[in-house]
N, C-alpha and C positions, 0 to 999 in steps of 0.2 A: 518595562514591566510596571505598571501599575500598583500602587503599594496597596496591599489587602486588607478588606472592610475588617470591622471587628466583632466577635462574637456575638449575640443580642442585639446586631443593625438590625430594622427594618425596611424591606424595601419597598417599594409601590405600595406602604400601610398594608401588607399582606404578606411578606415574607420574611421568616425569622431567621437570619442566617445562627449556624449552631458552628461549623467550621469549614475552613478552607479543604480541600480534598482531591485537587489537583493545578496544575498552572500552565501558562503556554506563552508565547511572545506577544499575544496582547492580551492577556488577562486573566485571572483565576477560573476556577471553579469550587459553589460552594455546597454545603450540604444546607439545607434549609427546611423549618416546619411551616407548612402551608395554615396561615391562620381562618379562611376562609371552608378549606375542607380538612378540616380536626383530624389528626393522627397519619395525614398523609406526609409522607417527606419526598422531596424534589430536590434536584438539580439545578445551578443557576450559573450557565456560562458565559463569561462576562467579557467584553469584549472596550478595547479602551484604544479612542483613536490618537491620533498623533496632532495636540495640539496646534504645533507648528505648521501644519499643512493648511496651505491655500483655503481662503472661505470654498471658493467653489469646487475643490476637491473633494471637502469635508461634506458639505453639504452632500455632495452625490455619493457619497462613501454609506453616510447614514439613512439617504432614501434606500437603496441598494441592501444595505441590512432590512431594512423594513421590508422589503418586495420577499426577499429570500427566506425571511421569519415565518412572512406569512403564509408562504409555499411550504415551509417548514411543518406547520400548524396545520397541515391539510392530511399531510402523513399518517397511513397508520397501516401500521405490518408489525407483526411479532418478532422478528429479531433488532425492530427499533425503538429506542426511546420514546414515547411519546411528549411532542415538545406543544405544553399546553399554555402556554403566555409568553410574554415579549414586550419590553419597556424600555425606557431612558430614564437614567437619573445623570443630569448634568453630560459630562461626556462619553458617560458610558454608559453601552447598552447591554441588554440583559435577554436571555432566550431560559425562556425557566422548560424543564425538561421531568421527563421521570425519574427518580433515583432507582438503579442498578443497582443491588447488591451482588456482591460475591466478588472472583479476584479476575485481574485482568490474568490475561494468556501471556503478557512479557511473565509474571509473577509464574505462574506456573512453569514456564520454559527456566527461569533461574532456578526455581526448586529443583527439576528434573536435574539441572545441568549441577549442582550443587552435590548430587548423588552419584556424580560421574558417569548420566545413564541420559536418556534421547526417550523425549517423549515419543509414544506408541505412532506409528504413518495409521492405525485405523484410525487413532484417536482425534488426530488432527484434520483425515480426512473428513472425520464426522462436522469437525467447528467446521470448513471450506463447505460444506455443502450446507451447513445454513448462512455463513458468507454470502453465500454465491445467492440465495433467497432474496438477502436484504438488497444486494445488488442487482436484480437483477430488475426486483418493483422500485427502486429507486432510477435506473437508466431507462426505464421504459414510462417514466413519466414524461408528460407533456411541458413544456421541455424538459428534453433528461436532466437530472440533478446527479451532478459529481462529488463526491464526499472530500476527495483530496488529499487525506491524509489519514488511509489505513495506514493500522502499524498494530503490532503486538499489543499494547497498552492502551490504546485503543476499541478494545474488546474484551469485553468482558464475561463472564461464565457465572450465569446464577447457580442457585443453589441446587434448581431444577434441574439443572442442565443445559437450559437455553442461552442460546449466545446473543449477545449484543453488543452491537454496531453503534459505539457512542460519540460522543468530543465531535458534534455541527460546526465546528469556529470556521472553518477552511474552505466549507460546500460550495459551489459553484452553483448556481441556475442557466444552463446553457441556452439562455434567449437567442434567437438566431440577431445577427448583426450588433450584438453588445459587447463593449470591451470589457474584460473584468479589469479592477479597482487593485490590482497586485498588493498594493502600501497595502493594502485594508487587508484584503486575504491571507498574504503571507505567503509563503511557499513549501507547506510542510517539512516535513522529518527527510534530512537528507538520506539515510537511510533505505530510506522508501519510495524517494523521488522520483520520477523519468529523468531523462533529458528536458523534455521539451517542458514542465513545471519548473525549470530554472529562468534565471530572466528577468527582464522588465515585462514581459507581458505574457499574457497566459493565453492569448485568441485559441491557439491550437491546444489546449487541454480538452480530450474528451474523454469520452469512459475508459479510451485504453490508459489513459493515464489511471485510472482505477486500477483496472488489469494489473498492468506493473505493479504497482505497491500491494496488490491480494496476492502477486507471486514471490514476490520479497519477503512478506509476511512470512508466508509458507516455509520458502526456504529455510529462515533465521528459525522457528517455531522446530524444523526438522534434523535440523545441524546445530543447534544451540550458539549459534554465529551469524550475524548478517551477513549478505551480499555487500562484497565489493559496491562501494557506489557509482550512481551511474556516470560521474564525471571521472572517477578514477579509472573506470571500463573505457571512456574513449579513448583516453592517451594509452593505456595500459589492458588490451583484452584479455590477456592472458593472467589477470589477479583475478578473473571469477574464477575460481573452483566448484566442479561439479557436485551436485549433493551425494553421491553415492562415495564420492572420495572423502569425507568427512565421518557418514553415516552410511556405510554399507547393507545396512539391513530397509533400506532405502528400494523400492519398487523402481525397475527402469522404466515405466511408463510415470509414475509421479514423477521422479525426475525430469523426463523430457517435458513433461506438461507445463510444470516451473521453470523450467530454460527456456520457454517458448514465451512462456508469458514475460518475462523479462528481458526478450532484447529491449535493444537499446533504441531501436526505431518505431517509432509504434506502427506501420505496417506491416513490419514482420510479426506483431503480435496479432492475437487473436482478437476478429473483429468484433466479438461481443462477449458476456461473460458466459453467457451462454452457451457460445461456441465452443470455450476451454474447459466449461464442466460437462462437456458431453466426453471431450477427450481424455479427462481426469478422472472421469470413474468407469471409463470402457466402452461406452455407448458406440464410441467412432472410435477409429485407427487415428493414431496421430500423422501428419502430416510427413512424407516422406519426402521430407528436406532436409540438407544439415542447419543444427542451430547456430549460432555465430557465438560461440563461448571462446571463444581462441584464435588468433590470427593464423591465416593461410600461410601453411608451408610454402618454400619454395621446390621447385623441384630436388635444388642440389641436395635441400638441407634433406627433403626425402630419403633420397637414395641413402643418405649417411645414417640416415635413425632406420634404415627398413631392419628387418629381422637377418640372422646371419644366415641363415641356412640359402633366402632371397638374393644375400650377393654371393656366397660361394656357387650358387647359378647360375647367375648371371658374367661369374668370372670365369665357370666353366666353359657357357656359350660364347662367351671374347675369344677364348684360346682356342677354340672348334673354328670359329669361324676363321681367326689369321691364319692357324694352318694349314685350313683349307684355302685360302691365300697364296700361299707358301707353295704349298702342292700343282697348284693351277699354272706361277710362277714360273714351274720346273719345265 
């Protein structure tokens, strides 16, 4: 981590930093007054690479930010920031952005949770369907751009009411035949992870890896508790818990929508975002398959958990059938 500029820096002779206002594994974020357009404040997410790497890693690390800046810079939709500069200073680079005001959504899930009470499913479903907005101009760009690391905190609620889709550090530019730079990117909020964003290498992150972490969001935002992570779910399927078994006042179709979006393979999720919010607010029938939230009984352990009244039948038809054995016998 990078040790944090100080109060009254200037950067690029145009940006006043006033203070730090959030941090990440490679580098703050500040709040700053734009000396250029008078009374505006901005965002400044900073980004600091790893001195000790390879000149030609580095080198390709910091093209790579630049390509992705400037795809960044091209952006514009209402539930995102708009990211309106991008610079170096020394080793570290800089994507100045819009400032957001208001509280992020982890902030409001501790307050709920703080009341002993579970934010409103309309209320959440309302943030998921401008979610699903910013995601879905953002995957249907040319090449799609993957954000990487939704998560609670990562979103934020103005004062209007509008959500925003903030924290660019992690984005992906899905160039076809390009390896991503992992060292540089990171690998987001375990939390929020897939599988397949663990690793040395990310080839196979695409939007479902979005998917996954918009449905982890969800869950945790709905239960006041994250999902099991997705590494603890390989060895161990049975620590997911269902949302309804947390939050009962929980709809069985959000539920299943959120269990869908987070398996653990990303072909068993939903192949665009589009497709999961047609099923999450009722448009379509969900998909009549079982979700994989739990390991497959066997048959023995079956028969031992079935209901009683099931084997008192079944132990009736055993005794019908030997006596009638017995009978035939004679």
């Amino acid at each position: 981590m990078p040790l944090p500029l100080k109060s009254g820096e200037v950067l690029s002779e145009r940006y006043v930093l006033q203070e730090r206002i959030g941090q990440g594994g490679m580098g703050n974020i500040y709040l700053a007054d734009d000396r250029v357009l008078a009374g505006r404040h901005c965002a400044l997410k900073e980004v600091e690479h790893d001195r000790n790497l390879p000149k030609k890693i580095l080198s390709e690390a910091r093209e790579q930010f630049l390509r992705e800046a400037t795809v960044l810079a091209r952006l514009d939709h209402p539930n995102l920031p708009k990211v309106s500069d991008f610079f170096s200073v020394g080793a570290r680079d800089y994507l100045v952005m819009d400032f957001v005001p208001g509280k992020d959504l982890r902030t409001l899930m501790l307050e709920a949770k703080a009341h002993n009470t579970f934010l409103e499913e309309r209320t959440v479903l309302d943030w998921a369907a401008q979610l699903c907005d910013a995601l879905t101009y953002l995957h249907r760009q040319t090449p799609p751009i993957v954000h990487r690391d939704i998560k609670p905190s990562n979103l934020k609620l103005t004062p209007d009411g509008l959500l925003k889709l903030v924290d660019f550090g992690l984005v992906k530019v899905l160039a076809p035949d390009e390896e991503t730079i992992t060292i540089i990117q990171g690998q987001g909020t375990v939390l929020y992870t897939p599988l397949e964003q663990f690793g040395g290498s990310q080839n196979h992150t695409d939007v479902r890896s979005d998917i996954f972490a918009f449905g982890a969001t969800l869950y945790h935002l709905l239960t006041n508790q994250p999902p099991a992570d997705a590494r603890q779910r390989f060895l161990h399927p049975e620590v997911l818990l269902p949302l309804r078994r947390i939050n009962p006042a929980i709809s069985m179709r959000t539920e299943r929508a959120i269990l869908w979006a987070i398996e653990l393979h990303p072909d068993l999720r939903p192949d665009a975002i589009e497709t999961l919010r047609q099923y999450l607010f009722g448009t379509k029938e969900l998909p009549n398959r079982p979700l994989h939230t739990r390991p497959q009984r066997r048959p023995a352990l079956e028969a031992l958990l079935a209901p009683p009244e099931n084997l008192l039948l079944a132990a009736g038809v055993a005794l019908l059938f030997i006596g009638l054995i017995a009978t035939l016998g004679h």
